[in-house]
C-alpha positions as CSV (number, residue, x, y, z in Angstrom):
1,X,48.3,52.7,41.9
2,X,52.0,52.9,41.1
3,X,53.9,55.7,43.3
4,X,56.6,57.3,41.3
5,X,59.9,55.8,43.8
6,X,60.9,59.7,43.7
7,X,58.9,60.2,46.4
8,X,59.5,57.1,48.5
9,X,61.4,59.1,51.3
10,X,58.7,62.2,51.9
11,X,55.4,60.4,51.0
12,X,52.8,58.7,53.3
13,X,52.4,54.5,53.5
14,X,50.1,53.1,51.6
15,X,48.1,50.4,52.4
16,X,50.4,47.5,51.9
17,X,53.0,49.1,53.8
18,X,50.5,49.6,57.1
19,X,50.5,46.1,58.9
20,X,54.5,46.1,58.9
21,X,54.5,50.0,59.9
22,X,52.5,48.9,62.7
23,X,54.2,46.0,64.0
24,X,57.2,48.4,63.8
25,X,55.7,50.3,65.7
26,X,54.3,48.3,68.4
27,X,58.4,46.9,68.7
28,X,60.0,50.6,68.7
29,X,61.1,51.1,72.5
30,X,60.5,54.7,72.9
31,X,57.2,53.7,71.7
32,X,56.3,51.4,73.9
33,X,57.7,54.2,76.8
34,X,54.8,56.5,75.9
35,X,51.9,53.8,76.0
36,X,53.0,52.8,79.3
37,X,51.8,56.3,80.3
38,X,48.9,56.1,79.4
39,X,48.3,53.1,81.1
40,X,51.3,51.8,83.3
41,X,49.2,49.1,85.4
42,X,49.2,47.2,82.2
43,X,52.1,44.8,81.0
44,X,53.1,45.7,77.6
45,X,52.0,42.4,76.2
46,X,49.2,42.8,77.3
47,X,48.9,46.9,75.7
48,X,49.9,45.4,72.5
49,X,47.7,42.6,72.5
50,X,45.2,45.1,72.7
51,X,46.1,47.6,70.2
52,X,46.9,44.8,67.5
53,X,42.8,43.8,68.1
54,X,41.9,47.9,67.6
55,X,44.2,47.4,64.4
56,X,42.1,44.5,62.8
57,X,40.5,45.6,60.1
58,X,42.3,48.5,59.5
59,X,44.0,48.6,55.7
60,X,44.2,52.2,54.7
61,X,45.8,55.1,56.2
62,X,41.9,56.3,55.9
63,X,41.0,53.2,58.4
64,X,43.8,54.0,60.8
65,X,42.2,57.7,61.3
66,X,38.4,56.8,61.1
67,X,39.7,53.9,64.1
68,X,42.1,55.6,66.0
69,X,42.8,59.0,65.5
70,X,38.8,60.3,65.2
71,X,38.1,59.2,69.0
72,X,41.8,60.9,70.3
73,X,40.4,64.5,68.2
74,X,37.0,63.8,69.7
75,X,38.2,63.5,72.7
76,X,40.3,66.7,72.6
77,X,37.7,68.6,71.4
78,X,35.4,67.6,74.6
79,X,38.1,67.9,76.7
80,X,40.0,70.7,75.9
81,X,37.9,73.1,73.8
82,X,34.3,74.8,74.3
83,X,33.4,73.2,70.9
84,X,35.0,73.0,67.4
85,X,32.6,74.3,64.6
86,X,33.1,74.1,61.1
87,X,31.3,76.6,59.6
88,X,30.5,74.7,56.4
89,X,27.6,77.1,54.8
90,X,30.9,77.3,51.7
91,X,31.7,73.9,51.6
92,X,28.9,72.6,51.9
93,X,28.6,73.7,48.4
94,X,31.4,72.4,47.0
95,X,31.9,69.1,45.1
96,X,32.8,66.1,46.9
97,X,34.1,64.4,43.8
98,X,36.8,66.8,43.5
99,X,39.9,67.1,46.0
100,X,41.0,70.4,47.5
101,X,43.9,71.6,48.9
102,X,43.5,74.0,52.0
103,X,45.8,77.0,52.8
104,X,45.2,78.2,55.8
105,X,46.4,80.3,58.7
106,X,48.5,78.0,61.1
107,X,47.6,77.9,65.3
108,X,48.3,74.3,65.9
109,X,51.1,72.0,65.0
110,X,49.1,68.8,65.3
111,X,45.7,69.7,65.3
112,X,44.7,72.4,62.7
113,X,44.7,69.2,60.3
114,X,43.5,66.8,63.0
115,X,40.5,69.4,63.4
116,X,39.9,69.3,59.6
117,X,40.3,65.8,59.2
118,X,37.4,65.1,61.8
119,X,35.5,67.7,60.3
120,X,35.6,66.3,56.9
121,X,34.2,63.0,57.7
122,X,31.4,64.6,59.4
123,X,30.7,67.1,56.7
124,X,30.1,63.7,54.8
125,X,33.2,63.9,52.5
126,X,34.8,60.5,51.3
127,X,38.5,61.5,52.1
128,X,40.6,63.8,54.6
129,X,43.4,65.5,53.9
130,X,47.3,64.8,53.9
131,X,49.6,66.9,55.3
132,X,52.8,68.7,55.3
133,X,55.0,68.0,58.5
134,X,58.6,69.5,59.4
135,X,61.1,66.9,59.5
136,X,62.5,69.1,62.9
137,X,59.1,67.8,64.6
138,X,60.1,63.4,63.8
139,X,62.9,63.4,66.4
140,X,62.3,59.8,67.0
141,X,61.3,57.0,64.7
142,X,58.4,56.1,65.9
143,X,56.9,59.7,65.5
144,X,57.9,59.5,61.6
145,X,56.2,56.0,61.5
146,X,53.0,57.4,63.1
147,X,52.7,60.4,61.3
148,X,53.1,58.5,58.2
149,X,50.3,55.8,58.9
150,X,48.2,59.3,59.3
151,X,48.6,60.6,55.8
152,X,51.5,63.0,56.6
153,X,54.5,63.7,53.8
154,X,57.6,65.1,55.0
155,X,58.7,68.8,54.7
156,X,62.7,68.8,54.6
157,X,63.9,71.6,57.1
158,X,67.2,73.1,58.3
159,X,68.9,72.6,54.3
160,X,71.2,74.3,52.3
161,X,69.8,76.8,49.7
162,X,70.6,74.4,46.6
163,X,69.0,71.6,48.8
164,X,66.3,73.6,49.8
165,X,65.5,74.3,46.2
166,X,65.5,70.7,45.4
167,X,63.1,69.3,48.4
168,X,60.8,72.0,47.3
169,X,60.6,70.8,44.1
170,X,60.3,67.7,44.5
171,X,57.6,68.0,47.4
172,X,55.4,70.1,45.1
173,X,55.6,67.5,42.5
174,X,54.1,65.3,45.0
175,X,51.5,67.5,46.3
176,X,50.3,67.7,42.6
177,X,50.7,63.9,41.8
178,X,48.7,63.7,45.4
179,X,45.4,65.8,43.9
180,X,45.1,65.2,40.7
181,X,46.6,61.0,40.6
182,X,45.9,59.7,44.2
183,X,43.1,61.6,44.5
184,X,43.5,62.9,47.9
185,X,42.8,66.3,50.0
186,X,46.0,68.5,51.0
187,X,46.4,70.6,54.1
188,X,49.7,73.0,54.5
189,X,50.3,76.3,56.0
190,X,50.3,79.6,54.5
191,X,53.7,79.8,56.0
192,X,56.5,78.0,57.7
193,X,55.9,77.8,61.0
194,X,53.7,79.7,63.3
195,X,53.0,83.7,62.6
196,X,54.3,83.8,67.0
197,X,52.0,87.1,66.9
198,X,49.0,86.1,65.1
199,X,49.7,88.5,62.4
200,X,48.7,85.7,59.8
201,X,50.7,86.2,56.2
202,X,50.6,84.3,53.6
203,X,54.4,83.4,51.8
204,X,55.1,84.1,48.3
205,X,57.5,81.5,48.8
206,X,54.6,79.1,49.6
207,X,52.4,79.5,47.1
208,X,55.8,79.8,44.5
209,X,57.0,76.4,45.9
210,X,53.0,74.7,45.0
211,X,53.4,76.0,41.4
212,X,56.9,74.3,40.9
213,X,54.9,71.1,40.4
214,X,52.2,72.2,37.4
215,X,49.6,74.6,37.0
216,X,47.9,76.1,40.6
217,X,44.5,75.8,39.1
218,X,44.9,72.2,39.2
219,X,45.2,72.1,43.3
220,X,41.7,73.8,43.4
221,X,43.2,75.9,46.2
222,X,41.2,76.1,49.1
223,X,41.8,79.3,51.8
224,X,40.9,77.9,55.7
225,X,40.5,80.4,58.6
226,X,41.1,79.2,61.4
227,X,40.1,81.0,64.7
228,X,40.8,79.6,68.4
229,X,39.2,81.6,71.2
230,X,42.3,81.1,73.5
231,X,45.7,79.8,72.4
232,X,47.6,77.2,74.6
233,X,51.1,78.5,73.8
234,X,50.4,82.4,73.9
235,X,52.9,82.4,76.7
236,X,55.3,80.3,74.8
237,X,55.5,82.4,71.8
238,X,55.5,85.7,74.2
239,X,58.3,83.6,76.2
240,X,60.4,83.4,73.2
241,X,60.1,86.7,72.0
242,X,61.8,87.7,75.3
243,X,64.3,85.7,74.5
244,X,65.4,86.4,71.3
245,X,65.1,90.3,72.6
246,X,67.2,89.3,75.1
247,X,69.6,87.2,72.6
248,X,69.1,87.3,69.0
249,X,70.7,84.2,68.8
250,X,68.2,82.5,70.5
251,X,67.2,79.5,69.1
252,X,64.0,77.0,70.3
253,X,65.5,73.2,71.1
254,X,64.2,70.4,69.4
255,X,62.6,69.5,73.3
256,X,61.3,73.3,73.1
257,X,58.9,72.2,69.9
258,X,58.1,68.7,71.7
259,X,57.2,71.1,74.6
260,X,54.9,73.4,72.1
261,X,53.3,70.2,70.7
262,X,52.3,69.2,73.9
263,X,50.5,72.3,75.2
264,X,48.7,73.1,72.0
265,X,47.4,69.3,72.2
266,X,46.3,69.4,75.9
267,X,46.2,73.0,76.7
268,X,42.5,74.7,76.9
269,X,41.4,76.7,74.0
270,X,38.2,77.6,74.1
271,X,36.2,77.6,71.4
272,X,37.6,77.2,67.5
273,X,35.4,77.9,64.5
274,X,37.1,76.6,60.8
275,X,35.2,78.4,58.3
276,X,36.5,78.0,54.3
277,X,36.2,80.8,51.4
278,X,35.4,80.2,47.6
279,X,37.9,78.1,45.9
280,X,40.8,80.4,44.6
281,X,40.0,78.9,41.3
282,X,37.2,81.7,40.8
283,X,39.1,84.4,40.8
284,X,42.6,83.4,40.1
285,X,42.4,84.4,36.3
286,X,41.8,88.2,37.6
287,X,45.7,88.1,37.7
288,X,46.8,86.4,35.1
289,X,47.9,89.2,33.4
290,X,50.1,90.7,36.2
291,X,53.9,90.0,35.6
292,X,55.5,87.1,37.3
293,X,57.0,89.4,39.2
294,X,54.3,90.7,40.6
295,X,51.5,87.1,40.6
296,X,52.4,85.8,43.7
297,X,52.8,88.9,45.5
298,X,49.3,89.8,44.7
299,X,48.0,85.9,45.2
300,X,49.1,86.6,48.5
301,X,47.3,89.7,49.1
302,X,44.3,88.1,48.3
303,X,44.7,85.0,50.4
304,X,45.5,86.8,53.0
305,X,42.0,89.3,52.4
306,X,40.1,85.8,52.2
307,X,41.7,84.6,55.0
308,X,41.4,87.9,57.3
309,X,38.2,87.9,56.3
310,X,36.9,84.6,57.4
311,X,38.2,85.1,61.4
312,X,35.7,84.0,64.2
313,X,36.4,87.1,66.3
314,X,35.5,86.7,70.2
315,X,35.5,88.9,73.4
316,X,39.5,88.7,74.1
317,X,40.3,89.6,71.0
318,X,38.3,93.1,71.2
319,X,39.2,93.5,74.8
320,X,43.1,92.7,73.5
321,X,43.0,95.5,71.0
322,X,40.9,98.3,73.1
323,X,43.8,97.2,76.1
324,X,46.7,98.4,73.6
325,X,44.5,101.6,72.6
326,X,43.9,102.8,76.0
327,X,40.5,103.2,74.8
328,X,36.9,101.5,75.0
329,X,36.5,101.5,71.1
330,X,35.3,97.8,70.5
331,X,33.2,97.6,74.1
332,X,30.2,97.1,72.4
333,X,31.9,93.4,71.5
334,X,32.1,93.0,75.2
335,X,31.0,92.6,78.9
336,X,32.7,93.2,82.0
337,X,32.4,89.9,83.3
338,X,34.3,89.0,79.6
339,X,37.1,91.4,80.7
340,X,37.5,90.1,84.3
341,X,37.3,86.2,82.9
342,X,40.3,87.8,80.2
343,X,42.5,89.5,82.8
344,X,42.1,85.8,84.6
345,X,43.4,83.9,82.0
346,X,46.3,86.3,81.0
347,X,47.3,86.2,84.5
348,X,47.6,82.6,84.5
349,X,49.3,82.4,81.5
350,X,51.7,85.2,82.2
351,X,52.6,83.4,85.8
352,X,53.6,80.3,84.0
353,X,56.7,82.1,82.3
354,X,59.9,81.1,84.7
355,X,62.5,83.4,82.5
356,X,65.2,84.9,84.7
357,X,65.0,88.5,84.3
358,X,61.3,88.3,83.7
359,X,59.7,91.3,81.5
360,X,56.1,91.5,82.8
361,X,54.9,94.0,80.7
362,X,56.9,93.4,77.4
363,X,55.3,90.0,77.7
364,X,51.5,90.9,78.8
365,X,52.3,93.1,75.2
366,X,53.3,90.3,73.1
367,X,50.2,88.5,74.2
368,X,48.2,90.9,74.0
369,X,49.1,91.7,70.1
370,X,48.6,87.8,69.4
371,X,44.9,88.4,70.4
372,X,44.3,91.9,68.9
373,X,46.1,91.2,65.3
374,X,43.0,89.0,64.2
375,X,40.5,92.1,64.8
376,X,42.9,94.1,63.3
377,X,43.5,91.7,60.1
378,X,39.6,91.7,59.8
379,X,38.3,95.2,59.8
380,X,41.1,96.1,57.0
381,X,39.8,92.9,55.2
382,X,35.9,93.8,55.5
């Protein structure tokens, strides 16, 4: 298939491009840095020679996930989670001759499409999904190349409103060209970056940007919960809101997201459930008649009730919200060995903040509000 050469700089290699994208690659310095790490006894040619025999065989941005990036998930799943279910009793009914695009709640940079990706294969479906990654993320060239061999597209950051307007376009034109010509799967947030307390919204602006490109219908929209029992950068998040308090013009370093990426990777999270709702597609004519003015807004609203609805709730999150009630209302939804094994963790968590002028109990707050926002979401939705 011919790919329109508008969309050359943002789109992901196909398969022709792989074999040179690889040998890139394997000659990119920094690149070559990280592997050491993983295993420094071994000479580089050595590494190389190794991953260029993994490689045969491997054609497809599809290949290069099913052969190398499946077993890395895997193995984060066993190693840092308690399990990762997809709850599949909804998509198990949907057909696997059509391609979907999930919107979901975002609480993972890497892995809420790594996750999905796995989780598709397993659910028996013949594709995963490609993704929407901030260009502020592909500091180096060999992150850009990698995340391109795995069916990522680039989201332009950090431009000028006329700009801004422009990339948007032109990334929804390739989301759409992506569904309906490529045939593939699409995963993006319901919103730009992380909601830091768990308060998950979906933006107007998101679901605007998605129609810029053709009809919506045409996506077959798809919204994705996603629940995590314990998140890896609570303290993060709860770190930086201390210090924007502290200085509103605060701003996260590019190192600060590498930092971010790192813990929600290899940090421990317990267990995650993914669990999908009905396709927006049968009930999106409900608001056809609305206004423009008011569509979106109220598209929103319901992805968000979807959405909210869907949460895997667990014993933090009740003993979060009952902690900033001063009250016992959700005990029922816990045990006390579940609160002792809580105050634990947020103990730890809280003692890895270093910030001078440390605010204890502004920050035991913030984290508590990321875990009691779900249950919150969740009773107003059901």
């Amino acid at each position: 298939m011919r790919i329109p050469e508008e969309f050359s700089e943002i789109r992901p290699y196909e398969a022709e491009e792989m074999q040179q994208a690889f040998e890139d690659l394997l000659n990119d310095r920094q690149f070559n840095v990280v592997m050491k790490g993983f295993a420094p006894w071994l000479p580089k040619s050595v590494r190389n020679g190794m991953l260029r025999l993994a490689f045969k065989g491997v054609k497809t941005p599809l290949d290069f996930q099913k052969r190398f990036m499946k077993p890395v998930v895997n193995y984060i799943i066993r190693k840092h989670t308690d399990g990762c279910r997809f709850d599949d009793a909804q998509i198990a009914a949907y057909d696997k001759r059509e391609r979907y695009t999930f919107i979901s709640n975002h609480r993972d940079i890497v892995l809420d499409s790594a996750f999905l990706d796995v989780k598709l294969v397993e659910s028996g479906y013949p594709t995963t999904v490609e993704i929407g990654i901030g260009d502020n993320l592909l500091i180096y060239p060999w992150i850009k190349r990698l995340v391109r061999m795995n069916k990522a597209f680039t989201v332009r950051r950090g431009l000028s409103l006329r700009e801004t307007l422009a990339a948007s376009q032109l990334m929804s034109r390739y989301i759409h060209f992506a569904v309906t010509q490529k045939k593939e799967n699409i995963w993006i947030a319901q919103r730009e970056g992380r909601a830091k307390d768990s308060n998950d919204r979906t933006q107007d602006a998101v679901l605007k940007m998605l129609a810029m490109g053709g009809a919506l219908k045409e996506l077959n929209i798809v919204p994705l919960t996603i629940s995590y029992e314990y998140d890896p950068c609570d303290y993060l998040k709860a770190q930086e809101f201390q210090q924007k308090r502290d200085n509103p013009a605060f701003k996260k370093s590019r190192q600060d997201d590498l930092d971010n990426m790192k813990t929600g990777i290899f940090g421990y999270k317990g267990r995650v459930v993914y669990r999908t709702a009905a396709p927006v597609n049968t009930w999106i004519d409900e608001l056809k008649d609305l206004p423009k003015t008011d569509y979106y807004k109220a598209l929103a609203e319901r992805m968000d009730h979807e959405i909210h609805r869907g949460y895997e709730l667990f014993p933090c999150n009740y003993i979060a919200l009952d902690e900033l009630q001063g009250n016992q209302t959700n005990s029922s939804h816990y045990t006390a060995a579940d609160k002792q094994r809580f105050e634990a963790y947020l103990s730890g968590q809280l003692a890895k903040i270093t910030l001078d002028h440390k605010d204890e109990a502004f920050l035991r707050e913030r984290i508590l509000t990321m875990y009691a926002n779900p249950v919150r979401n969740h009773l107003a939705a059901v």
